[in-house]
N, C-alpha and C positions, 0 to 999 in steps of 0.2 A: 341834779335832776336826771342827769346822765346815768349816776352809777343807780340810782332809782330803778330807772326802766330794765337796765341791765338785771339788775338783784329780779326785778317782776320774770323777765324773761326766763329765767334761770329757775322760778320758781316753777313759770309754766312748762316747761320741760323735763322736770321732775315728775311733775304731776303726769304728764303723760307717759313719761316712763315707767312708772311705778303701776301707772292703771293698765296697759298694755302686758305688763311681767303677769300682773295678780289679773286680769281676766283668763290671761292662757294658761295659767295655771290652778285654776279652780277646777273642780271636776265637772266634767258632763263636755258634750261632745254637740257642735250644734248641728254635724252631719247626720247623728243619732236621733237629732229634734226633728228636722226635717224630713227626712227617710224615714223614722221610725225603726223598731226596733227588729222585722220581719226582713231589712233591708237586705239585699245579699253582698258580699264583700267587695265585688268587684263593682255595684253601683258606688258601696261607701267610697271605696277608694279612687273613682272617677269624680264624684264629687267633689272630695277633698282636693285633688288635684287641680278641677276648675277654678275652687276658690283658693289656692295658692298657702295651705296649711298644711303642707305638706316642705315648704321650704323650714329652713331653721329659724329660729326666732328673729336673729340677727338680722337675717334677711327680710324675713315680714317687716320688720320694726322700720329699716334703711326703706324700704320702699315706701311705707306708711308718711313719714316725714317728708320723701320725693314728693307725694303727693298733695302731701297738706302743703308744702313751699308755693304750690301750684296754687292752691287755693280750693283743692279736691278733696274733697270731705270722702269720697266713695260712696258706696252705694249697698243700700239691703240686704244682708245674707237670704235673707227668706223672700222677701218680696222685690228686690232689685230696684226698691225705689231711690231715687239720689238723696243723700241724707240729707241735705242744702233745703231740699223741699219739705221733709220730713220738720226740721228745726224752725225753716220759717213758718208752719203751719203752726208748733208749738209753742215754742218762743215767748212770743206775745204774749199767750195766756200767765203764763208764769211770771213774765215782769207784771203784768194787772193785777195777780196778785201778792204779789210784793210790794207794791206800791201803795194798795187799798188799805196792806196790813200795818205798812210802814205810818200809811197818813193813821191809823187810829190808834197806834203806839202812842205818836203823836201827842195827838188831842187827846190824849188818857195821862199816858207818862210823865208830861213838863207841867199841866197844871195838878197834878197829883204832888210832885218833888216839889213844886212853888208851896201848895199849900204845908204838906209836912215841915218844908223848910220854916215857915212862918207863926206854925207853933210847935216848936222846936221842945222838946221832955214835957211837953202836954198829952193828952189822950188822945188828939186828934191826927198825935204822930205818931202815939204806939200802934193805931188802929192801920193806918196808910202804910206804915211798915209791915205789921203781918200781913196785910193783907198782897203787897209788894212782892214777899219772902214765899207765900201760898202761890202763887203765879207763877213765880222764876224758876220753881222747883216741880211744875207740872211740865210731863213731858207733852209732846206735840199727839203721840197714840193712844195719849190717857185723857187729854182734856180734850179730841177732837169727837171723840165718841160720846163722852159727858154731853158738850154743846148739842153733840146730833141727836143723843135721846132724848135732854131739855126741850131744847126750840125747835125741833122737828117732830119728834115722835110724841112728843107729849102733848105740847102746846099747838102744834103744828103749824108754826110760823112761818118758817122756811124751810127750803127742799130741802130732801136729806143728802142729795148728791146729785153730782151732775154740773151738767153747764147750760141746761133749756132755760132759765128764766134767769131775770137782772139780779134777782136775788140770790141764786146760788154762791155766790162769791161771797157772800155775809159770813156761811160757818168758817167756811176754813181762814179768809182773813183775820176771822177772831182767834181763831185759834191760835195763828203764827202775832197777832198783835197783842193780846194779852199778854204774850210771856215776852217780846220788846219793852210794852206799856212798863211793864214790871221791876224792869232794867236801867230804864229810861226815869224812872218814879225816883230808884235808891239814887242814882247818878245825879238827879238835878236836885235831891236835895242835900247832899254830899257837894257839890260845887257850888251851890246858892250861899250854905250855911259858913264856908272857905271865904267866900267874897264878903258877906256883910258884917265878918268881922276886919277886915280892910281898913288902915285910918280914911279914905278917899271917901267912904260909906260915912261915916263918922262926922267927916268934914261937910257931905252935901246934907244930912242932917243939921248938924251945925248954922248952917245958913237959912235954915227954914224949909227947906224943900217938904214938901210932902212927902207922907211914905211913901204912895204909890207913885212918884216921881222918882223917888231913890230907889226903888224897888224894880219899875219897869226901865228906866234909861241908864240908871249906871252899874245895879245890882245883876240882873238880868242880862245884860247884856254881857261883861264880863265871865259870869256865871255858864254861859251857852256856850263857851268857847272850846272846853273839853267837850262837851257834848255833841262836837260836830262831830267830833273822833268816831264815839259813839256811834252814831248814828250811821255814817259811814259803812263800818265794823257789820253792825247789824244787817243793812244794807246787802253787804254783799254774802250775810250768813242767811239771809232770806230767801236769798236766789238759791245758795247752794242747800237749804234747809225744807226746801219744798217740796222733796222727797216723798215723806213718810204722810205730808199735811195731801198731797195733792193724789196719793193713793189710797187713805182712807174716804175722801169726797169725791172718787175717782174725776179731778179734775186733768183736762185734760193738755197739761204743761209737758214741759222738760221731764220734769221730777220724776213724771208717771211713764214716759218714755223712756226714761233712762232702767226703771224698774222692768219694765214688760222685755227693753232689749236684754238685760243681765239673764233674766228668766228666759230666754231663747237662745241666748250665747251668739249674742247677735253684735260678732265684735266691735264692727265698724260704727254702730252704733252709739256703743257704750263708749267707746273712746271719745266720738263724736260730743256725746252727751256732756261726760266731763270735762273734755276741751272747754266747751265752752261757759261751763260754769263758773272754769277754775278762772279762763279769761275774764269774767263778768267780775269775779272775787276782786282779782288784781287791779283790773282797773276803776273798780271804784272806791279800794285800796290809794291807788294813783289820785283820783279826784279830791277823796277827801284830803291824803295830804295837801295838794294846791289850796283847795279852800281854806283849811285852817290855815297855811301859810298867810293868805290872803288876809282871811279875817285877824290875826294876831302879828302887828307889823313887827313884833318882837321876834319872829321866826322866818322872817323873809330873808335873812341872810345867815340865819343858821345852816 
């Protein structure tokens, strides 16, 4: 578990190095955003100086870290807000919908793979297959827009964006849940149809058991074991996936803050931003292997 946390550490330090090289080196100038372009050189070049992009990379970078050791996130290019505030106002939002999206994967994807699994080269599993295979292969800026003209513009069910009402979180959850649900559908009935060929399946037949006995305590259960993985997986690509989902329903997360600060060249932000996605990845990266550990006594001393 030791060399575990280390391999995470190691990852999350990549990741901020690598985000740090590729912000400072994209084009645009965020002294240029700020000032504008009528700016005269000697504001530019005081500014720059104030914010400390004027030292070499090396140097920014060394201090950057000084600072995160501390627990100092920094603060605003533009607005001098401390980003600590900025994330805990965010934050939230983006795990609630990760969460909402997660739970309707869920309740979509394991009874979807139960039932495919259980008519197995029927119709009822060529139909939950394509229909599996049409979801997995929709991206998040093509199906969120679908949704929004559907049940918003058309029907007019639900908002079309935003976060004023309980219901705004319905589009974009579906958005990011159908294509889990999708994932979640092939996976459990690929792990189901692996297990009830098992002699131990065979054997609690054998003895009279009900289907639905073999089916839900020894079939099932077995069955869900890689699917923790999964789910895991997903989990932490949810967080980091919320991007693209939370600036077409301009919701107001991480996702859509990390996008607004990239667009201002609002460094400390965007490093801000990723830090903490990458940590969210890792550690629930971390969590699920314990659990599966947990759940499968055959890996607890692997």
């Amino acid at each position: 578990m030791i060399s575990r946390c280390l391999s995470l550490l190691s990852v999350v330090f990549g990741v901020l190095l690598l985000t740090f090289l590729l912000i400072h080196l994209v084009p645009g100038d965020p002294v240029e955003v700020m000032l504008g372009e009528s700016a005269t050189a000697a504001d530019s070049a005081a500014l720059r100086e104030e914010l400390g992009l004027t030292q070499p990379l090396v140097i920014q970078f060394g201090t950057y870290l000084k600072k995160l050791a501390q627990g100092d996130l920094g603060q605003s290019i533009h607005t001098k807000t401390p980003i600590t505030t900025l994330i805990q106002a965010r934050y939230p939002a983006t795990i609630k919908l990760a969460l909402v999206a997660l739970a309707l994967g869920l309740l979509i994807g394991i009874p979807m793979g139960i039932f495919a699994a259980l008519h197995a080269g029927h119709w009822q599993d060529f139909v939950v297959t394509i229909i599996s295979v049409r979801f997995s292969a929709m991206p998040a800026f093509w199906l969120g827009p679908l949704l929004m003209l559907l049940l918003a513009v058309w029907l007019g069910w639900l908002p079309v964006s935003g976060m004023d009402h309980s219901t705004s979180i319905v589009l974009p959850a579906l958005t990011l849940g159908f294509g889990l649900s999708a994932i979640l559908t092939r996976m459990t009935r690929t792990s189901l149809l692996e297990v009830l060929n098992e002699d131990y399946i065979r054997t609690a037949r054998a003895k009279g058991l009900s289907e639905r006995t073999v089916i839900v305590k020894h079939a099932l259960r077995a069955a869900l074991l890689p699917i923790i993985t999964i789910v895991g997986l997903q989990m932490g690509s949810l967080l980091a996936g919320t991007v693209i989902t939370e600036t077409i329903f301009s919701w107001d997360g991480i996702g859509r803050l990390l996008v607004e600060s990239i667009e201002k060249r609002d460094y400390p932000i965007t490093q801000a931003c990723v830090l903490i996605i990458a940590l969210s990845y890792v550690l629930i990266n971390l969590l699920t292997d314990v659990l599966y550990r947990f759940a499968d006594p055959r890996m607890r001393h692997a």
